[in-house]
C-alpha positions in Angstrom: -51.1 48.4 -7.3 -53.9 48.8 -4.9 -55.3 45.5 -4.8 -55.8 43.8 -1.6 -54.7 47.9 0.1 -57.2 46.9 2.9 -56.6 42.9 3.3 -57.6 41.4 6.3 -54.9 40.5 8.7 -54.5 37.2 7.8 -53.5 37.9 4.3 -51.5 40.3 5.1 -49.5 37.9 6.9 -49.8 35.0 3.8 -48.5 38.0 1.7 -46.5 40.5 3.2 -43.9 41.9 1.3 -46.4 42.0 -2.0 -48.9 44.0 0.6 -46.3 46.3 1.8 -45.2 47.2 -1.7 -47.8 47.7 -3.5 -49.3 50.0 -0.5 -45.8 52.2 -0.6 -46.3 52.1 -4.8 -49.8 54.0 -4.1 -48.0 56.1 -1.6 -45.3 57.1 -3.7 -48.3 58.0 -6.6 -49.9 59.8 -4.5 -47.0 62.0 -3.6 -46.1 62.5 -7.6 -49.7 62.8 -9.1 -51.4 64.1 -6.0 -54.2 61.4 -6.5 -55.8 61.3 -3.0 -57.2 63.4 -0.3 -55.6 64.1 2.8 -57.2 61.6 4.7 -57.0 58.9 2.1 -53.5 60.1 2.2 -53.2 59.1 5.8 -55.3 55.9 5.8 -52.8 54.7 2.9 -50.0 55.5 5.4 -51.9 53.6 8.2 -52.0 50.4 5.7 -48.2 50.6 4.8 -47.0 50.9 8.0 -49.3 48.0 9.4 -47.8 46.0 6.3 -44.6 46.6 7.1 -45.0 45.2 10.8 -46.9 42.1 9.5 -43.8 41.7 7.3 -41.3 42.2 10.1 -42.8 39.9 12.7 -43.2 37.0 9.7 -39.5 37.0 9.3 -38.7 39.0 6.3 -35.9 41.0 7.2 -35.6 45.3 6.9 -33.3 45.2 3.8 -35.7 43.2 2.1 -38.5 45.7 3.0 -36.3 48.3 2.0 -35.3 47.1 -1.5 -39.0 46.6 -1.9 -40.2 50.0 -1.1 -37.3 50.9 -3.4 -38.5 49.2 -6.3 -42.4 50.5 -5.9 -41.0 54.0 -5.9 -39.5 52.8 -9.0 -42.2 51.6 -10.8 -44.3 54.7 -9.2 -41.9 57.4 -11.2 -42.3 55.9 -14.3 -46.1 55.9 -14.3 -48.1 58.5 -16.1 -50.0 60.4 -13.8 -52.9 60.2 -16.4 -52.5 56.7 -17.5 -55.9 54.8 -17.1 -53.8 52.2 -15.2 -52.9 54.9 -12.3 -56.7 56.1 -12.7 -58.5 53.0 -11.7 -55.9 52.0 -8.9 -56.5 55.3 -7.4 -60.1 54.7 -7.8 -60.0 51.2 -6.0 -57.7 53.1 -3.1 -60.7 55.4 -2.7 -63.2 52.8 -3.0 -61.6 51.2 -0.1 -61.2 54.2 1.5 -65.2 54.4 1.8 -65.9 51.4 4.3 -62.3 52.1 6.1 -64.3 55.8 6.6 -66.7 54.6 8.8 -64.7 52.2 10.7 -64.1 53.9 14.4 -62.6 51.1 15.7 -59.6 48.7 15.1 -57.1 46.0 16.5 -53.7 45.4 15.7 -52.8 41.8 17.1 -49.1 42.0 18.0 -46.4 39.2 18.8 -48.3 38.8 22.4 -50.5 42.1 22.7 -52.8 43.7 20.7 -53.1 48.2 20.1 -57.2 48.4 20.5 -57.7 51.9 18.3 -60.5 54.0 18.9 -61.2 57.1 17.1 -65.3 57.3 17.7 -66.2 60.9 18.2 -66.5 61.8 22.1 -66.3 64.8 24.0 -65.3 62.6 26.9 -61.5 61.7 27.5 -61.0 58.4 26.9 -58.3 55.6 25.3 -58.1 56.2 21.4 -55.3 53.6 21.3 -54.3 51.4 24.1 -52.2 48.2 24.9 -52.5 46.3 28.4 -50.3 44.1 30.3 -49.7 42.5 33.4 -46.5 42.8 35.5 -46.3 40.4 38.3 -49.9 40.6 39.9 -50.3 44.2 38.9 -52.0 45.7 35.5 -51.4 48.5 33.0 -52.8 50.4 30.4 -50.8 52.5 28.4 -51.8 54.0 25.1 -52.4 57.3 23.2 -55.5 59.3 25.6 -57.7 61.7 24.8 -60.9 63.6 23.5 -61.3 64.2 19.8 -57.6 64.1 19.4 -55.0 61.5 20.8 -52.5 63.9 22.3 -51.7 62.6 25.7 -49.4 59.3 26.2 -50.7 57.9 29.7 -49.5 55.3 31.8 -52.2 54.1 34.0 -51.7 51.3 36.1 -53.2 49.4 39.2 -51.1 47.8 42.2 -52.7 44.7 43.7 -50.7 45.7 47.1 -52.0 49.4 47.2 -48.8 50.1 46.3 -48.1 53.9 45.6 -45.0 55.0 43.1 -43.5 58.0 43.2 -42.6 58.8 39.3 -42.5 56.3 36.5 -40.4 56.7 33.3 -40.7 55.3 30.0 -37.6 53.3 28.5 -37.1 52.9 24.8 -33.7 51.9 22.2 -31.8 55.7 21.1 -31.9 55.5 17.5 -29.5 57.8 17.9 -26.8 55.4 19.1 -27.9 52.2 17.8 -28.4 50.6 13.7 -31.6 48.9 15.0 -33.8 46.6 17.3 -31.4 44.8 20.2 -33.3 41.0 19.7 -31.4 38.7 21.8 -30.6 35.5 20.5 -33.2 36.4 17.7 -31.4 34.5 14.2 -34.0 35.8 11.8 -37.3 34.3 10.9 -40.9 34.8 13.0 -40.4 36.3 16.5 -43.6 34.9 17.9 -41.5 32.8 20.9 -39.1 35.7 21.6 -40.2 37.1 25.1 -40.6 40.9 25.3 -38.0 41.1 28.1 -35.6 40.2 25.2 -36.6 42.8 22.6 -35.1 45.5 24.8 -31.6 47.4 24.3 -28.8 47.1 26.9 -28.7 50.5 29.0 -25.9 52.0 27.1 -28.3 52.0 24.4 -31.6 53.2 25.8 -33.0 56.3 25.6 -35.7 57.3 28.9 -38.4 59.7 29.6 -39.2 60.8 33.0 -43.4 61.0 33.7 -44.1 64.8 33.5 -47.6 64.4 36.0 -48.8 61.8 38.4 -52.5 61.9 39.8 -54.8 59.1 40.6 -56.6 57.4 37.7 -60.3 58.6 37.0 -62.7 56.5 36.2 -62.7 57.4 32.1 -59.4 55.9 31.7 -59.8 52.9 34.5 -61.4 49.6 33.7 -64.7 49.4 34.5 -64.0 46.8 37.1 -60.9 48.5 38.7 -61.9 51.3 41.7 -58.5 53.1 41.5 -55.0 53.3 40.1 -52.6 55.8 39.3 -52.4 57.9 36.1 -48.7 59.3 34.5 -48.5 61.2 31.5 -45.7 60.9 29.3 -43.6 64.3 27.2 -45.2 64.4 23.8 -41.7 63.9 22.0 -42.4 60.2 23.1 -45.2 59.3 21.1 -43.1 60.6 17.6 -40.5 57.8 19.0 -42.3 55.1 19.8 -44.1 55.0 16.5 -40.7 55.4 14.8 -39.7 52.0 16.4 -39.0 48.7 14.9 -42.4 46.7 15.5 -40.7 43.5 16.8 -38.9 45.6 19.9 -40.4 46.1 23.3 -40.2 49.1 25.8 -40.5 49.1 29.1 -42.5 51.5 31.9 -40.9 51.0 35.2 -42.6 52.2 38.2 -40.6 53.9 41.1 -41.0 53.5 44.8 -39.1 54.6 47.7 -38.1 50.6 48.4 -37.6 49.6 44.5 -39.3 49.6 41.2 -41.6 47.9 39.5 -41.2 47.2 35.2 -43.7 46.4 32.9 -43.0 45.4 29.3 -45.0 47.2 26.3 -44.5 45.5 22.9 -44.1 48.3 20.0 -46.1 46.1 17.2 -48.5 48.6 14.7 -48.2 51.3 17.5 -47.1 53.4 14.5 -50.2 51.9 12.3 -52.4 52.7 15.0 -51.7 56.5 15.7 -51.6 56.5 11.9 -55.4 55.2 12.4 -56.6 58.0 14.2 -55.1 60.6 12.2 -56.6 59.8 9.3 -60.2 60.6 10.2 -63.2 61.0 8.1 -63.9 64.3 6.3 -66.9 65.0 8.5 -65.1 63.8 11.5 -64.4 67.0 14.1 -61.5 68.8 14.0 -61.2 71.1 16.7 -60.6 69.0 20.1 -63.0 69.7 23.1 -61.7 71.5 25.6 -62.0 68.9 28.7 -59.9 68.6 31.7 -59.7 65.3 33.7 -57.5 64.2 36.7 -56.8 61.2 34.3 -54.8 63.3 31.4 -53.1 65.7 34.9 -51.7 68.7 33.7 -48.9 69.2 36.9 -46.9 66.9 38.7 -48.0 65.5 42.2 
């Protein structure tokens, strides 16, 4: 059940369902048996949920991700917790689990952008898991921001006019009101050529979040070519919904000024496998976060 747990990215791809399930077998172990450590734990739950994006974006389709999950539980309940078999996966999982320890960093290659992770121990704010994109002639990062933890979901973005918005708000699907992912004109299979402007829900079906602060951008969150921008953070209730997404789907962060708006497009992908990343930190990682406050993580709005 745990071989190929950590594949590289391109077998996950050549693979995906047989990746996906035998990662949610382990997890479903785990949960029975109690086999792992908390942050083996989480770093199995990091390689599922990647998995299960790889698997989405190739074309296999959620039921068929759902029945297998449902059959690796299955297989997962009958096993003896102290059957030799269940013994040596778990010893492979944790095996794994030794190099994915020391890793700090990590990519997540989307549809068209990739989640950089970061999780190197700093008592400096920085990105721990960030996505750009370009909007017309303008740029954005947005991403998970912090010090030792990841708590802050920032918008920071610069205006090649000297443009300066007002508020911005972050637009996702309600998975309240709708089954799943709006993909427009998407008839199953890959969604490499689908545009992100087309993985979003009509407004009836979205779901928004106004930017609780505004400052300009300091220099720890800012490119190291760009002199200025502007910095929004986002409520925290956001980041639990954004990793709850459907990988293929897009959001969007529209920028407001007093003659218009602005939009920029954010593709979900492993946003979920990302933040999943950082949690699951090495035993002798810090826990406490530093105390640090920055005009790039504001704590009012302007």
């Amino acid at each position: 059940m745990a071989a190929g747990f950590f594949a590289a990215p391109g077998l996950a791809c050549a693979q995906p369902v047989d990746l996906f399930a035998e990662r949610a077998a382990m997890m479903a172990a785990d949960g029975r048996c109690g086999l792992f450590a908390p942050e083996v734990s989480q770093a199995l739950a990091a390689g599922a949920a990647q998995a299960r994006g790889s698997a989405l974006r190739a074309g296999v389709s959620p039921q068929v991700l759902k029945t297998a999950e449902h059959n690796a539980r299955a297989r997962a309940a009958r096993a003896d917790c102290r059957s030799p078999e269940v013994a040596t996966s778990a010893q492979r999982v944790r095996d794994a689990f030794d190099g994915y320890a020391r890793m700090s960093r990590l990519s997540y290659p989307g549809d068209f952008a990739t989640w950089r992770a970061d999780r190197f121990a700093s008592r400096k704010v920085r990105w721990r898991l960030v996505q750009d994109a370009r909007f017309g002639r303008d740029r954005l990062d947005f991403g998970l921001a912090g010090a030792d933890d990841a708590s802050a979901l920032m918008a920071v973005a610069r205006f090649a006019d000297g443009a300066e918005p007002y508020a911005a708000r972050l637009v996702a699907r309600d998975t309240y009101r709708t089954w799943g992912p709006y993909l427009d004109r998407y008839f199953g299979g890959p969604t490499l050529a689908l545009p992100l402007a087309r993985r979003v829900p009509p407004a009836a079906a979205q779901k928004s979040w106004m930017a609780e602060a505004r400052s300009p951008a300091g220099q720890d969150l800012l490119p190291v070519d760009a002199k200025s921008g502007w910095a929004f953070r986002f409520p925290a209730q956001a980041i639990k919904h954004l990793a709850a997404l459907d990988p293929r789907e897009a959001v969007i962060i529209e920028f407001l000024f007093s003659g218009g708006s602005r939009r920029a497009y954010i593709e979900v992908g492993d946003f979920a496998a990302g933040r999943a990343f950082l949690q699951a930190k090495p035993p002798n990682a810090p826990t406490r976060p530093a105390q640090v406050a920055l005009r790039s993580l504001p704590s009012q709005g302007r």
